[in-house]
PLY file of the C-alpha trace (Angstrom):
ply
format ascii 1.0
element vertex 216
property float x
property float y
property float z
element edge 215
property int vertex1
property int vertex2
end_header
61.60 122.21 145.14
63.21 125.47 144.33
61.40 125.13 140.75
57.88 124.66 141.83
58.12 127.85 143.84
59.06 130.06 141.21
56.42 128.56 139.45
53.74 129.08 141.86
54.72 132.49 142.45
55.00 133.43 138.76
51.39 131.74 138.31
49.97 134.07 141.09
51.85 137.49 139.67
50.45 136.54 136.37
46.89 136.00 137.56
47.17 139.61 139.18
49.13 141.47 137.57
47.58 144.61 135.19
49.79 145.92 133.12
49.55 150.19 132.70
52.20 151.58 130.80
53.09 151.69 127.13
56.42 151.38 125.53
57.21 153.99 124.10
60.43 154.66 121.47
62.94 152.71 123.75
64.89 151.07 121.30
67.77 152.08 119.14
66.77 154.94 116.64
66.40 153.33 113.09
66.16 149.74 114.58
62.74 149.78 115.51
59.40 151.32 114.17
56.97 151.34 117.32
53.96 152.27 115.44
53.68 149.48 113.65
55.70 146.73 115.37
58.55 146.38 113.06
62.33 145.20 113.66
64.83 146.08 111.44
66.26 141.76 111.86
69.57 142.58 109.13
69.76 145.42 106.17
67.05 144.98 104.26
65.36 142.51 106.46
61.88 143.85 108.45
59.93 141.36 110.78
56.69 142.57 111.68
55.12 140.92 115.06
52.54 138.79 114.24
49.15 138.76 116.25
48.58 136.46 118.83
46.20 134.21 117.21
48.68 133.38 114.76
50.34 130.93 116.78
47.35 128.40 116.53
47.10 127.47 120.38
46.95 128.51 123.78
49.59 127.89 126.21
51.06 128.40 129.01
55.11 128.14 129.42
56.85 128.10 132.43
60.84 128.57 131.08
64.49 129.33 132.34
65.84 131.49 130.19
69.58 132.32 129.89
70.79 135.72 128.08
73.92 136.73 126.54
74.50 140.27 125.42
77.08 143.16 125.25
79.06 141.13 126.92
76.83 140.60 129.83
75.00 137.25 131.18
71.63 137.17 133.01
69.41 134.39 133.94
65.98 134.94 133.84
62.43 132.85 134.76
59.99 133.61 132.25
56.29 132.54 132.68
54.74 132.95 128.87
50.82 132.96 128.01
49.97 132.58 124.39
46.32 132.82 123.47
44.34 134.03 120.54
43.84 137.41 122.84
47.56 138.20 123.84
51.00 137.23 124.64
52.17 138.21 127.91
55.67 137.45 129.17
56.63 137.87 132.65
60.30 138.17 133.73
61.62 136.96 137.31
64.91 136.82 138.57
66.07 133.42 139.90
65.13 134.20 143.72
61.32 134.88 142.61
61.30 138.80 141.84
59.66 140.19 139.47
61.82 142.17 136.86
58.82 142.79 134.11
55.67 141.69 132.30
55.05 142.29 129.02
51.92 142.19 127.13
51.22 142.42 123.34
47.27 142.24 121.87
48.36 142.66 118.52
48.02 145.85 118.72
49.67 147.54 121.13
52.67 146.45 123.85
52.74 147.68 127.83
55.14 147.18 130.37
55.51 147.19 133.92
58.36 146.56 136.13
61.54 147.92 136.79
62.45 150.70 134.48
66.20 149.21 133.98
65.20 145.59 133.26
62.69 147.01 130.90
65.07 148.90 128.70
67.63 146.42 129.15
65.39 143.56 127.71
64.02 145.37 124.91
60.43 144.57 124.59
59.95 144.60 121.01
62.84 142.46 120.50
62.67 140.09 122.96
58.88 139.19 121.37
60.15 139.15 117.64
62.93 136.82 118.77
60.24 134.31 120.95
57.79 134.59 117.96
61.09 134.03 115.21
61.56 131.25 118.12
57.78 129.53 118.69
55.47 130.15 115.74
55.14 127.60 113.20
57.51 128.41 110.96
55.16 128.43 107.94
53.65 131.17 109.55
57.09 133.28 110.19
57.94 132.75 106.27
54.87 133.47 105.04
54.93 137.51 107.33
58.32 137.62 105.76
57.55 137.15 102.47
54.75 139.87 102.71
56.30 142.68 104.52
60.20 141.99 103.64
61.87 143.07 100.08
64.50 140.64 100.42
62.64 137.61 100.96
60.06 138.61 98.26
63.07 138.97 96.13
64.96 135.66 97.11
67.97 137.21 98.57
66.67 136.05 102.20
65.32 133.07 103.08
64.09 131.19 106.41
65.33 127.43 106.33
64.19 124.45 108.57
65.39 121.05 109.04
67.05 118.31 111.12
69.86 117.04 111.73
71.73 114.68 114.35
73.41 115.49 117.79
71.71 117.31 120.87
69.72 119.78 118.90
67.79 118.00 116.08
66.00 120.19 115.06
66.76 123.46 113.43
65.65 127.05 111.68
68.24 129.94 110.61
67.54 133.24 108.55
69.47 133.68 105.79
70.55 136.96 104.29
72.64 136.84 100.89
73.54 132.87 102.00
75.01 134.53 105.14
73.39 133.05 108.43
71.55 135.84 110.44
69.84 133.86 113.07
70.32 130.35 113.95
67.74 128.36 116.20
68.42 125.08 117.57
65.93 122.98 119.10
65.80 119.86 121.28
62.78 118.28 119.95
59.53 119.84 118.24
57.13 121.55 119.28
59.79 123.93 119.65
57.49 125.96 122.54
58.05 122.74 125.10
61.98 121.97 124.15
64.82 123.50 124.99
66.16 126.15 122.29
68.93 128.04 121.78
68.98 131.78 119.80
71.41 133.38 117.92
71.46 136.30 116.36
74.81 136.77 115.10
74.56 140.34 113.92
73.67 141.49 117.00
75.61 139.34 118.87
73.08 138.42 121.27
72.08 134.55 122.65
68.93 133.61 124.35
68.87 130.07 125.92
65.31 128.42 127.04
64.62 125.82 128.85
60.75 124.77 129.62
60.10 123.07 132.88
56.71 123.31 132.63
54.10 123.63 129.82
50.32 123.82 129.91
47.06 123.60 127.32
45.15 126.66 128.07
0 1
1 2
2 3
3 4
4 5
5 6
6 7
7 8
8 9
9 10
10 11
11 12
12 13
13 14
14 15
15 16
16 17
17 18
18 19
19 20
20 21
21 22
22 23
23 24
24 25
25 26
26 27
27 28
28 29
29 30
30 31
31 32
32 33
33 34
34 35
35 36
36 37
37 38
38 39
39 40
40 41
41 42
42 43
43 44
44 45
45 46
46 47
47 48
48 49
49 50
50 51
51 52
52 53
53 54
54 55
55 56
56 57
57 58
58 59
59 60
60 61
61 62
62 63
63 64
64 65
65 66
66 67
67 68
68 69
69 70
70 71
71 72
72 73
73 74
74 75
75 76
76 77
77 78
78 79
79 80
80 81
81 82
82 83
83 84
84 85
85 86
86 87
87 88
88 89
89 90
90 91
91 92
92 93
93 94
94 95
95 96
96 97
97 98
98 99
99 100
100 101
101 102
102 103
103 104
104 105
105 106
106 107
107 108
108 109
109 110
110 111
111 112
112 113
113 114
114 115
115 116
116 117
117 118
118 119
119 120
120 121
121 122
122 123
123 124
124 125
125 126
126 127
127 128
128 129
129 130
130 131
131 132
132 133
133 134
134 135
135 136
136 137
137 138
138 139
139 140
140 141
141 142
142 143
143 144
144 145
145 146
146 147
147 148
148 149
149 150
150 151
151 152
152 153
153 154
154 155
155 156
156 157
157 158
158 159
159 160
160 161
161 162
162 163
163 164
164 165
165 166
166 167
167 168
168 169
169 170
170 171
171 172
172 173
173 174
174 175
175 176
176 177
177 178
178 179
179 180
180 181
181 182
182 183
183 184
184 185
185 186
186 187
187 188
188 189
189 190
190 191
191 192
192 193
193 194
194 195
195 196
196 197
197 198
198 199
199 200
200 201
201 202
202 203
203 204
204 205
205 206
206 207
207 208
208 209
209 210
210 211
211 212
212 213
213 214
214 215
């Protein structure tokens, strides 16, 4: 019961919410180029978001999401629109309040919310690590190749593949042979299983869990 209220409630602040202010340089100097929506993912290795479209569908994803960081936990709703227009992402706290919403045309992000949560979570980031996350990864390898030196060189690489146990299904980014990121999955589509994300060099673990997923 407690589930389909969050969801109703993060279905209505989606439907009328407006989002009105842009991000501006938030993020750690050096880490993050703003301009034109780059993370610095390792040395040497530059993710660019990719636009909307890119992902090939439109959903709608209603997810817990569980975040370790700097030593801190926080668990999170997230109600997630993907469409050839945008991705929006909007953050609730367990009990139904709205910490953020976050909305990226491919062009430009804005946020609105509470000025704390939205530093804390990192905007850029936390969309490079749900498109490293939900985009086919054919997709992912193919930005790499074209916008990062070390995977056009073959030092990096993006790997995918199954294997037995819980998680079946898997995807890690390799620097040098050393594991950046490592991405588990349930079952595939990744977007309606449950994942978890690691990235190891910044110490930082996002858990998802889907409870409900919609065609748009």
């Amino acid at each position: 019961m407690q589930k389909i209220i969050i969801l109703f409630f993060v279905f209505f602040i989606s439907a009328c919410f407006k989002p009105a202010i842009s991000v501006k340089d938030t993020q750690a100097p050096g880490r993050v180029d703003s301009a034109t929506k780059k993370v610095t993912l390792a040395p040497g290795v530059v993710f660019r978001l990719l636009p909307p479209a890119s992902f090939g569908k439109n959903v709608s994803l209603s997810q817990t999401a569980e975040i370790a960081f700097n030593g801190e936990q926080h668990e999170l709703v997230f109600q997630t629109e993907i469409s050839a227009e945008k991705l929006v992402v909007v953050g609730l706290r367990p009990d139904g309040m709205r910490l953020f919403t976050i909305v990226y045309d491919g062009k430009s992000i804005s946020t609105d919310g509470v000025g704390k949560a939205i530093d804390n979570i990192k905007p850029l980031y936390l969309l490079a690590d749900m498109q490293l996350s939900l985009w086919p990864v054919e997709v992912l390898r193919k930005e790499l190749e074209n916008n990062s030196d070390c995977f056009r060189s073959g030092v990096c690489s993006l790997l995918s593949g199954s294997n037995p146990g819980l998680f079946p299904f898997s995807r890690q980014l390799l620097n040098d042979d050393k594991v950046v990121i490592s991405i588990q999955y349930k079952g595939q589509p990744g977007y309606s299983h449950g994942l978890n994300y690691h990235h190891l060099l910044r110490n930082y673990k996002l858990v998802i869990s889907p409870f409900a997923v919609e065609s748009l």
